[in-house]
C-alpha positions as protocol buffer text, in pm:
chain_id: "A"
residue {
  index: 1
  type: UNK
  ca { x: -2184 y: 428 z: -239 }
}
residue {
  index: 2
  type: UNK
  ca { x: -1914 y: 529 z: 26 }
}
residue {
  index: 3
  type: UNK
  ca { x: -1593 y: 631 z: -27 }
}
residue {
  index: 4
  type: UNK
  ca { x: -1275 y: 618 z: 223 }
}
residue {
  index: 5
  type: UNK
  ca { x: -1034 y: 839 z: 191 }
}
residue {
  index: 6
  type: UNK
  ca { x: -639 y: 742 z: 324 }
}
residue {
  index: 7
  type: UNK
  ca { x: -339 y: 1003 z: 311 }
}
residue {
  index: 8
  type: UNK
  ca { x: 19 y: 835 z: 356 }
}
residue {
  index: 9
  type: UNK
  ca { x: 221 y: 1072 z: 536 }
}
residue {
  index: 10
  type: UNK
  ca { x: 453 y: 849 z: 710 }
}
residue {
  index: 11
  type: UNK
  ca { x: 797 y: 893 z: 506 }
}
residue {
  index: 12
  type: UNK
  ca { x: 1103 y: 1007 z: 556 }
}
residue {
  index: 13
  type: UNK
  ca { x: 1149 y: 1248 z: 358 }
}
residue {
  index: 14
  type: UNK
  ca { x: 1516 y: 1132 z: 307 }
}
residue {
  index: 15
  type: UNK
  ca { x: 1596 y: 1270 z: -72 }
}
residue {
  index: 16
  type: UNK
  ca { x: 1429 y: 1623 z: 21 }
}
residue {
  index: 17
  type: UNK
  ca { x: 1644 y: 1726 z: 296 }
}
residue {
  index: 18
  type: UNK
  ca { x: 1374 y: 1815 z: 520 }
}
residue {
  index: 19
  type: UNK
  ca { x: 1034 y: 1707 z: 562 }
}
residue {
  index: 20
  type: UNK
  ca { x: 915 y: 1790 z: 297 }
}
residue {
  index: 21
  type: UNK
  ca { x: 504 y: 1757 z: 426 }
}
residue {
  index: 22
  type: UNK
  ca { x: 614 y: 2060 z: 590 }
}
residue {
  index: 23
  type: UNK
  ca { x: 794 y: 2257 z: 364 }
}
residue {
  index: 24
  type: UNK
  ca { x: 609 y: 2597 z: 309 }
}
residue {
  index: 25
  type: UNK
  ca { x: 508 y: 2630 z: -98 }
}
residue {
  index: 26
  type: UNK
  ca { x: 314 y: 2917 z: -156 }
}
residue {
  index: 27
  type: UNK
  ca { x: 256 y: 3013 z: 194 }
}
residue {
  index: 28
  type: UNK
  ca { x: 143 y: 2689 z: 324 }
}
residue {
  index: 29
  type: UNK
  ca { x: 274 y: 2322 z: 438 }
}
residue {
  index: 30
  type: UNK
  ca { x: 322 y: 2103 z: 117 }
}
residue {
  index: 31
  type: UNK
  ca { x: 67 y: 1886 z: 302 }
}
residue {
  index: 32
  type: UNK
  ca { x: -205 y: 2139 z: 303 }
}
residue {
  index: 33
  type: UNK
  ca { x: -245 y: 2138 z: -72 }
}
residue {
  index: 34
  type: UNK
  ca { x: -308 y: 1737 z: -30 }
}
residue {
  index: 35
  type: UNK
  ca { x: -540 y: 1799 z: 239 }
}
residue {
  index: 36
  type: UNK
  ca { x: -738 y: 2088 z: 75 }
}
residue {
  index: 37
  type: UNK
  ca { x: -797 y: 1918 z: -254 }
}
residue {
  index: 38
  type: UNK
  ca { x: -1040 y: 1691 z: -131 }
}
residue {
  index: 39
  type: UNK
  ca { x: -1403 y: 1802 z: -236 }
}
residue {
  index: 40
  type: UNK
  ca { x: -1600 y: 1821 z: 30 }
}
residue {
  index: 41
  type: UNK
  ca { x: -1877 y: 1551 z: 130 }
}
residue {
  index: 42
  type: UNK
  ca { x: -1726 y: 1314 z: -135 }
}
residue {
  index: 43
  type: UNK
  ca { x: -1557 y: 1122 z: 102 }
}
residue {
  index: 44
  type: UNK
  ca { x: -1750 y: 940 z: 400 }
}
residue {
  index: 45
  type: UNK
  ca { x: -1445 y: 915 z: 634 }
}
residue {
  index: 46
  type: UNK
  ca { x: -1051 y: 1072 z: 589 }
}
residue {
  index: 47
  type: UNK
  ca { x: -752 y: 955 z: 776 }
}
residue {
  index: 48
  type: UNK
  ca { x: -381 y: 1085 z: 766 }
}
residue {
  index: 49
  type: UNK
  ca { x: -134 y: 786 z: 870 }
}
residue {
  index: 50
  type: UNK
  ca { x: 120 y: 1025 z: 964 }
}
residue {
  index: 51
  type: UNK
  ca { x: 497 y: 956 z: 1198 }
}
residue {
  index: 52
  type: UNK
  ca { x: 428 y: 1373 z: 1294 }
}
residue {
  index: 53
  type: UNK
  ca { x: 248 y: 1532 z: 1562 }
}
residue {
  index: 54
  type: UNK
  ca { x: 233 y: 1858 z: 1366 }
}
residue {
  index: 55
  type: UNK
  ca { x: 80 y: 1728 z: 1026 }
}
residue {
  index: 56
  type: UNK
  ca { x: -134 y: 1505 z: 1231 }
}
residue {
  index: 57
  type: UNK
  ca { x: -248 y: 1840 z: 1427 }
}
residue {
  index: 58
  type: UNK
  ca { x: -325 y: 2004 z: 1056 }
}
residue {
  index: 59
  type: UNK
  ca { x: -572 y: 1670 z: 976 }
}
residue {
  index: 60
  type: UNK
  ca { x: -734 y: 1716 z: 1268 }
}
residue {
  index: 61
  type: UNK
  ca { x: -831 y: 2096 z: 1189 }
}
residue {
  index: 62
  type: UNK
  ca { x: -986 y: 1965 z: 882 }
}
residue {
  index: 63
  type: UNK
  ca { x: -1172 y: 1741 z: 1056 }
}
residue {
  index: 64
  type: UNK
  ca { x: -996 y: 1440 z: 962 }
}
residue {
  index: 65
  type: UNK
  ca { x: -844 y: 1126 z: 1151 }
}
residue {
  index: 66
  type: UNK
  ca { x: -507 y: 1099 z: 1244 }
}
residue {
  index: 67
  type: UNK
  ca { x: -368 y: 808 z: 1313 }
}
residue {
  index: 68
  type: UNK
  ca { x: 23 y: 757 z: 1436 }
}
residue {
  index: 69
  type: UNK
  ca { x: 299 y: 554 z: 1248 }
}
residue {
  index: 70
  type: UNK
  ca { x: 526 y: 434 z: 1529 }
}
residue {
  index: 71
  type: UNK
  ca { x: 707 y: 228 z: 1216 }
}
residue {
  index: 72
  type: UNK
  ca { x: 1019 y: 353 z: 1191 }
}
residue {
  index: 73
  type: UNK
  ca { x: 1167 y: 152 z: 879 }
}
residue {
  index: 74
  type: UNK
  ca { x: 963 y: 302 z: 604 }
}
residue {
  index: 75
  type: UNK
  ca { x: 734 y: 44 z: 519 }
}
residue {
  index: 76
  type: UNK
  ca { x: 444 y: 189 z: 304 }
}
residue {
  index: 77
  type: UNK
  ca { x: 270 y: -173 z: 401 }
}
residue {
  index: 78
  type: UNK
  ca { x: 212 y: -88 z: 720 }
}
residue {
  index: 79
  type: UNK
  ca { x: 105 y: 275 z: 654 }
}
residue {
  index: 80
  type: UNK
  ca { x: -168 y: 75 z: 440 }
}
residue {
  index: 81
  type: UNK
  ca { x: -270 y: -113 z: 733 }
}
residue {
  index: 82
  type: UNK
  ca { x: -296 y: 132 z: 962 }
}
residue {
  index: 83
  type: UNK
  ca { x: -522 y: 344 z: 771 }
}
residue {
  index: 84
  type: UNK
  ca { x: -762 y: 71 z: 631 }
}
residue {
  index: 85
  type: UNK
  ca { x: -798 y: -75 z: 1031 }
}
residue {
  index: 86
  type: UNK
  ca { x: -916 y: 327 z: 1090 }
}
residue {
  index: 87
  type: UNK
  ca { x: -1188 y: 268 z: 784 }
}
residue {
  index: 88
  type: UNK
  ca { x: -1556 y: 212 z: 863 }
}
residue {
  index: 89
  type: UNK
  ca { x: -1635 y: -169 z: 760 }
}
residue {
  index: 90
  type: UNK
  ca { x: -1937 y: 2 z: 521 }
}
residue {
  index: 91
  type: UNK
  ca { x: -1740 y: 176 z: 285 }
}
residue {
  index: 92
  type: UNK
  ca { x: -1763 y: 71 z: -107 }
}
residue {
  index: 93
  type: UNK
  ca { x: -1387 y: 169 z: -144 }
}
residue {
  index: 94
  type: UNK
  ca { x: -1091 y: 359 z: -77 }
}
residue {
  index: 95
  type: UNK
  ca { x: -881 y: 655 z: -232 }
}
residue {
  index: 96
  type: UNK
  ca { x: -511 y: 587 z: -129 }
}
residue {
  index: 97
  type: UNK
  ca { x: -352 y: 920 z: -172 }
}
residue {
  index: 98
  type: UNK
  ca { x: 19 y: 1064 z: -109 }
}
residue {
  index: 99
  type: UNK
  ca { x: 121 y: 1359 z: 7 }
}
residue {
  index: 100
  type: UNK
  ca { x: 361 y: 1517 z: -175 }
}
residue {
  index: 101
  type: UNK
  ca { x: 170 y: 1619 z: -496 }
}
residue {
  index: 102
  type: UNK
  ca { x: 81 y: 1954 z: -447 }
}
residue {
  index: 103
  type: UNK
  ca { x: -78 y: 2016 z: -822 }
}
residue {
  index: 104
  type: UNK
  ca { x: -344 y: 1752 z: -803 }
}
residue {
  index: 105
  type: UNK
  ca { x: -665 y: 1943 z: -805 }
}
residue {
  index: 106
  type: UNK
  ca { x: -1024 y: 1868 z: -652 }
}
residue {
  index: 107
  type: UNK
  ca { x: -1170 y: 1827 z: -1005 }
}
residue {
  index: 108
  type: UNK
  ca { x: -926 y: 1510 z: -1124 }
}
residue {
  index: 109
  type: UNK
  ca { x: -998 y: 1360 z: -738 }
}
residue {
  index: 110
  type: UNK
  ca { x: -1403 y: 1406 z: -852 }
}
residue {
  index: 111
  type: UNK
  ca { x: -1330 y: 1245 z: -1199 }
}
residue {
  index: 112
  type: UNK
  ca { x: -1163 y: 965 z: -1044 }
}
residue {
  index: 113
  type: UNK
  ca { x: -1430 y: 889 z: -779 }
}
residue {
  index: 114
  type: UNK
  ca { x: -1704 y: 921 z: -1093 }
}
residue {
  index: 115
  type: UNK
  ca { x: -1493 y: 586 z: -1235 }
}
residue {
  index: 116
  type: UNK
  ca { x: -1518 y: 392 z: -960 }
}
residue {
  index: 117
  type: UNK
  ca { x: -1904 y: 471 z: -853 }
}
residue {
  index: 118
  type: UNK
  ca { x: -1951 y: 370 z: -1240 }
}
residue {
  index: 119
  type: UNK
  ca { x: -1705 y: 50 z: -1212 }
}
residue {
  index: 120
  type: UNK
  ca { x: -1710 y: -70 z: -836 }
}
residue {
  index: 121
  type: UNK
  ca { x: -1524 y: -355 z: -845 }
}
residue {
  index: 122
  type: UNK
  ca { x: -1259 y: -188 z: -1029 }
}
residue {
  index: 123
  type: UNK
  ca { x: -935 y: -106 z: -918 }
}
residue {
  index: 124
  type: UNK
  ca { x: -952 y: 348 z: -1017 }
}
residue {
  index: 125
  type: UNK
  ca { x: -563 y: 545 z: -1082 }
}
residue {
  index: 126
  type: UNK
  ca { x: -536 y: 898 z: -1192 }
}
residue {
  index: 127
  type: UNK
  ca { x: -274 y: 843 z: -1492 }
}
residue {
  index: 128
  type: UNK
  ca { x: -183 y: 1086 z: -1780 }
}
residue {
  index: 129
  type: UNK
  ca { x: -149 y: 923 z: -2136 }
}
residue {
  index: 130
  type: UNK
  ca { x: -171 y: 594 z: -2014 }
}
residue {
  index: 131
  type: UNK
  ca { x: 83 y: 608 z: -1693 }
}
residue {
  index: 132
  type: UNK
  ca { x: -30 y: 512 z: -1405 }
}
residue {
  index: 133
  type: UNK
  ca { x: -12 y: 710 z: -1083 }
}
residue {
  index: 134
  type: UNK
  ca { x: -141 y: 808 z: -763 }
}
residue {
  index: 135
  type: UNK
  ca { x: -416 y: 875 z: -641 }
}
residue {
  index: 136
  type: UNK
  ca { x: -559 y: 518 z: -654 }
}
residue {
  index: 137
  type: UNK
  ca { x: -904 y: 364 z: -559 }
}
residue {
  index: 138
  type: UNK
  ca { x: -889 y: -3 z: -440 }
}
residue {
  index: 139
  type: UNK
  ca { x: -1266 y: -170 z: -392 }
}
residue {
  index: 140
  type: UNK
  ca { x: -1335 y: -348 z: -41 }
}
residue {
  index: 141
  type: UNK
  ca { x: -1337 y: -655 z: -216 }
}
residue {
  index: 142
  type: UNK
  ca { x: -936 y: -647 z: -213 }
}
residue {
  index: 143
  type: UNK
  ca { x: -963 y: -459 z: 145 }
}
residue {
  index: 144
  type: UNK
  ca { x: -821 y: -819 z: 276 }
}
residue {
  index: 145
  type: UNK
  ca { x: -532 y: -852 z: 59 }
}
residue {
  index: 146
  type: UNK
  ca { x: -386 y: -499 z: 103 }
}
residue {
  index: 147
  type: UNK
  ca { x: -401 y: -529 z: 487 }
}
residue {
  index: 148
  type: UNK
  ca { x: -194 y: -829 z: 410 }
}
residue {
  index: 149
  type: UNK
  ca { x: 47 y: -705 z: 175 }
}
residue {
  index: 150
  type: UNK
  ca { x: 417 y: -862 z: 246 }
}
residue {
  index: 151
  type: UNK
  ca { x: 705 y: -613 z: 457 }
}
residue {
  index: 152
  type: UNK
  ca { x: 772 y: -290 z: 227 }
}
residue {
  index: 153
  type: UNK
  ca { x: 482 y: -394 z: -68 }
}
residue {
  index: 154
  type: UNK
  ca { x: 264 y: -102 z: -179 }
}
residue {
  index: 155
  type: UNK
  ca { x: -91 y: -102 z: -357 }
}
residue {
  index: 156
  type: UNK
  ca { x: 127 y: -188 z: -683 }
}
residue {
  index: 157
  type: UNK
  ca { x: 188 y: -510 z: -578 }
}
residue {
  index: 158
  type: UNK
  ca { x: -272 y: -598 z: -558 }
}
residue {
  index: 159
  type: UNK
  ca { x: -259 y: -378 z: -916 }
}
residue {
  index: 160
  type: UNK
  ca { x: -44 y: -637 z: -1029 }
}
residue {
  index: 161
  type: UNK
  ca { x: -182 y: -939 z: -952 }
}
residue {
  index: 162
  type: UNK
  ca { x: -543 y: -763 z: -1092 }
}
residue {
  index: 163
  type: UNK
  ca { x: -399 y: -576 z: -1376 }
}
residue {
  index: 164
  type: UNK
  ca { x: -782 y: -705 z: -1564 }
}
residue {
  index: 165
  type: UNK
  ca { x: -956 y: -477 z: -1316 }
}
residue {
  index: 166
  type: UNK
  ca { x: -695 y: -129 z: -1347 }
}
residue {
  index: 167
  type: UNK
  ca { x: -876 y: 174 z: -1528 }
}
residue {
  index: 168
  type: UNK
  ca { x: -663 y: 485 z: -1595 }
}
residue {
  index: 169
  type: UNK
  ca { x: -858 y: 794 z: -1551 }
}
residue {
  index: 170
  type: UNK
  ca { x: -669 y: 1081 z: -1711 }
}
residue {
  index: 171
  type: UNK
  ca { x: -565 y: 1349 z: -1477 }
}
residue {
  index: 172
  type: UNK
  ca { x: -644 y: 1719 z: -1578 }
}
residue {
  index: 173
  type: UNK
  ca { x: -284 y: 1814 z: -1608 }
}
residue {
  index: 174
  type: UNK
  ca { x: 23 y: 1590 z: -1651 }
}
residue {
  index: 175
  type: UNK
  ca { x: 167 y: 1792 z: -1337 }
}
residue {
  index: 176
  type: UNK
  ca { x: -106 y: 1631 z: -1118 }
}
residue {
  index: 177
  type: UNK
  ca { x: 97 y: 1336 z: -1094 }
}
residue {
  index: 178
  type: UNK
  ca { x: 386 y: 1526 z: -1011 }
}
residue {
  index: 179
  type: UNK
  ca { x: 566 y: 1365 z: -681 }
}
residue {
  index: 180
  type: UNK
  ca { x: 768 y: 1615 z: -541 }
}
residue {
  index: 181
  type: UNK
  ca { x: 1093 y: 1389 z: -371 }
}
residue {
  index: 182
  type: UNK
  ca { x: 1372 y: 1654 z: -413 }
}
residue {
  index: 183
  type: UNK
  ca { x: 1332 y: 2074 z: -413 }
}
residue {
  index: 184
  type: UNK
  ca { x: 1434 y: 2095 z: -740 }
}
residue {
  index: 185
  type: UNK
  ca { x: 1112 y: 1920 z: -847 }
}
residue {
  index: 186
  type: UNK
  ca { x: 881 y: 2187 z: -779 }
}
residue {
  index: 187
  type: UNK
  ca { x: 779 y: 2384 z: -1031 }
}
């Protein structure tokens, strides 16, 4: 099986301050950590739908695809179109992942890809105690009706109307899941 891999990096940072993809924790751009948790050769093909030249520049480096968000409204639909149009038609399915979770580690990414290969036409989140969260892997059967998600939708909206095909995979660590939208929510 063949797995896609799609980073959303087109916000706007708005309740950070700054962008916040760029904001140096530990030494390196909160992005980084995103990038380097992927384990390597799980993934067939990676993409970054990004609005900035420079975290596009640090995909590339990692030998990733970058793909430019000229949207300037915010609308997470049209990240999720841009990156699945950058997908290989031959992929099984594809991890949507954000960003700004700097604590998700390559072992929960493995343990969610493990679900899915074992359930394909399942819809795959990392969650903790039974929360659901992000990353998530959507099978190419639904391919269609996320690259035709209404203005401002998100994956939640094809969870929803499959909620009989969601599995929770538990992450390692409830921090995992940790989305980091303001500085005072790093840890």
């Amino acid at each position: 099986m063949k797995l896609g891999c799609i980073f959303m990096a087109s916000g706007h940072s708005l309740r950070f301050g700054s962008d916040k993809l760029v904001y140096p924790l530990w030494g390196i751009p909160m992005v980084c950590h995103a990038l380097d948790s992927l384990p390597k050769g799980l993934f067939d093909t990676v993409a970054i739908v990004t609005r900035s030249d420079y975290v596009a520049k640090l995909a590339k480096s990692r030998g990733f695809y970058a793909i430019k968000n000229p949207d300037t409204t915010n609308d997470t639909a049209i990240t999720i179109r841009l990156g699945l149009y950058a997908m290989p038609e031959y992929i099984d399915g594809c991890m949507f992942s954000v960003c700004d979770q700097p604590y998700l580690t390559g072992e929960s990414i493995i343990r969610l890809a493990t679900a899915f290969f074992r359930q394909p036409h399942s819809i795959v989140s990392l969650s903790w105690k039974g929360i659901k969260g992000n990353p998530v892997i959507f099978p190419s059967s639904l391919f269609n009706e996320l690259r035709c998600l209404p203005s401002y939708a998100t994956g939640k909206y094809v969870i929803d109307r499959h909620k009989d095909r969601l599995v929770l995979v538990n992450a390692s660590a409830k921090e995992e899941l940790l989305d980091i939208d303001r500085p005072d929510d790093l840890l």
